[in-house]
C-alpha positions, 0 to 999 in steps of 0.5 A, spaced: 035 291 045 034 294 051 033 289 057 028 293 060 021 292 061 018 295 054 013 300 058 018 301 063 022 308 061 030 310 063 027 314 069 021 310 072 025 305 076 029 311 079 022 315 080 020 309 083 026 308 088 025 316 091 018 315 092 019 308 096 025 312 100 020 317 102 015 313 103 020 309 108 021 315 111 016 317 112 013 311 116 019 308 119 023 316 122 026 311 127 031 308 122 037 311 119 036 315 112 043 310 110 039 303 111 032 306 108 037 307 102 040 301 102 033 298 103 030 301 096 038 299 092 036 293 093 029 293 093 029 296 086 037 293 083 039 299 083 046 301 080 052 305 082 050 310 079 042 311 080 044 309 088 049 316 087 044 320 084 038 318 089 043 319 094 045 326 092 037 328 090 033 326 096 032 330 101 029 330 107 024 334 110 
């Protein structure tokens, strides 16, 4: 049995996690992409492995 939420799918958490990094971004542009990252890993108790790939797969505007 998964230990996730029984509505939450394998890729919500990460989409989650992007769109709050974008928000972030967004609102607080004075602020180190790095520390926003971190920000939202904590936020959303990311893995190593999602932490890598919203590294790779956010990109700035």
């Amino acid at each position: 049995m998964s230990s996730q939420h029984p509505t939450q799918r394998p890729g919500d958490k990460k989409k989650q996690a992007l769109a709050e990094l974008s928000a972030l971004v967004k609102k607080y542009p004075e602020k180190s992409r790095k520390a926003l990252l971190q920000q939202v890993e904590i936020q959303f108790d990311l893995t190593p492995k999602e932490c890598e790939f919203l590294d790779k797969n956010f990109q700035e505007h």
